[in-house]
N, C-alpha and C positions, 0 to 999 in steps of 0.2 A: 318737450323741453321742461325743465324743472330750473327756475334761476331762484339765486339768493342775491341782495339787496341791503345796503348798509350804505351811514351817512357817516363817511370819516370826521375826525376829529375839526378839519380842517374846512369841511364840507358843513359842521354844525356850525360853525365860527361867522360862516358867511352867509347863511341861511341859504342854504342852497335847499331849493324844496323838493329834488328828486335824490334818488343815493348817487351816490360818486362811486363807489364798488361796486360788481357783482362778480358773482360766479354762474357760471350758466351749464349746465347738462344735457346735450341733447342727441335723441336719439333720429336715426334716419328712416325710412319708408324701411329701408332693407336692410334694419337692424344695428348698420355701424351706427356706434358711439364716436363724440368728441366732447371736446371742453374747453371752455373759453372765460379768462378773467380779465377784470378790465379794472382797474383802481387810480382811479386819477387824483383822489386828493391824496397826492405822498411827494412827501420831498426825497427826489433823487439821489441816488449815489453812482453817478457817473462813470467812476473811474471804478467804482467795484463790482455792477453788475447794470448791464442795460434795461432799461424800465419798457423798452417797448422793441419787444422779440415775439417771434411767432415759431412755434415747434408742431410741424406734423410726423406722428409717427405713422408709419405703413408696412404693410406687409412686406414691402418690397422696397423698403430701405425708409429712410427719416432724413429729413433736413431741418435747420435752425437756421429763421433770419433776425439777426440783428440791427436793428437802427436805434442811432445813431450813427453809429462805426462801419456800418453798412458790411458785418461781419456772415457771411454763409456759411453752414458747413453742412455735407447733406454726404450721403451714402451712394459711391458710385455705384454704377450694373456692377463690376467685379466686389463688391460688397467693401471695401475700403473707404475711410473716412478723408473728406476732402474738406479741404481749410480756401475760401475762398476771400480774399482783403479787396473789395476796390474802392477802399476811399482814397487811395490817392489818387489812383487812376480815373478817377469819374468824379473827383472834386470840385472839376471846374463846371461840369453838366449841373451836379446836384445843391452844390452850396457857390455858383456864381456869382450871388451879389449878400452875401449873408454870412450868420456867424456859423460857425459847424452848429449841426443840432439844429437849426430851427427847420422850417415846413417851406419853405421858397422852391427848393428844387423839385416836391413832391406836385406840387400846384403846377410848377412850369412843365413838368412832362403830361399831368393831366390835359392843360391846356395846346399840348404839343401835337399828345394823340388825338385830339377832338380835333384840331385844326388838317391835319393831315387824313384823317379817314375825309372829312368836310368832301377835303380839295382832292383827293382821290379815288371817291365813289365807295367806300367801305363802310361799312358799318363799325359805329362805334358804340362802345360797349363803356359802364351799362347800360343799355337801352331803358326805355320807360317800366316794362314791363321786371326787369332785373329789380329796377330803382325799389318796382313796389313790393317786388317777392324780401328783396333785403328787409323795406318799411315793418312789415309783415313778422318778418322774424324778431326784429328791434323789438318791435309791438308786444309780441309775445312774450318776449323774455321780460318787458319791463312790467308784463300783467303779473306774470309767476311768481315775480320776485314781489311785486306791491300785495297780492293776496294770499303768498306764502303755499302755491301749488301748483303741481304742475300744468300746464299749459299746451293744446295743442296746436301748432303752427296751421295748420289746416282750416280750424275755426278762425281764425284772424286774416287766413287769406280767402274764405268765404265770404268772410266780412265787407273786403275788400272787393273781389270779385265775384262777386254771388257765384251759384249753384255752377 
């Protein structure tokens, strides 16, 4: 992985002592590429473009999720673009005691599925080990970006789990 690191404007203001942006680059065992940016000191423009969307492109079609608006659109098997809306329909699941936009409903399904794998013998996920391969990756990306090189995720999960 290869990340970049920056302290927004907003982020100097408050003395915040890690960056509030990165960009990240990272390459897989088996070659795939991805890429991931994260910019949290910014003031939003809601109604013009959603600040927290996730886009995987794939060989075998792409999807786009949207939150806030809880907006999907992803690539059916017959290769056509599908537009999927369910905030109104899951309004009451995800923003039941809150304003649209905040993190209430995201919490309450966390706590949903924990509760339900519990009381129904499943396994819930992520497990410990998940927790620390994620930790691991955090880790690295925030080494890359603090030293300005690349980084590989393997030495931090050694780190972690020795040999």
């Amino acid at each position: 992985m290869h990340a970049l690191g920056w302290r927004s404007r907003l982020g100097q203001e408050h003395d915040v002592r890690g960056f509030d942006i990165y960009l990240a680059n990272l390459r897989a065992a088996d070659g795939r590429i991805g890429r991931a940016m994260g910019h949290f000191g910014l003031e939003e423009l809601p109604s013009a473009r959603n600040a927290i969307e996730l886009v995987l492109y794939g060989s075998g079609g792409t999807s786009l999720a949207q939150y806030h608006d809880m907006r999907y659109v992803h690539t059916s098997p017959d290769g056509t673009q599908v537009s999927e809306d369910p905030l109104y329909a899951l309004r009451h699941h995800y923003f039941n005691s809150e304003v649209h936009g905040m993190h209430y409903g995201e919490f309450a399904n966390y706590a949903e599925h924990f509760a339900l794998a519990l009381l129904e013998g499943r396994p819930h996920h992520p497990d410990l080990q998940e927790g620390l391969e994620t930790f691991c990756v955090l880790e690295a990306l925030r080494r890359s970006a603090a030293e300005g090189r690349p980084m590989r995720v393997a030495a931090v999960l050694e780190e972690v789990f020795g040999s």
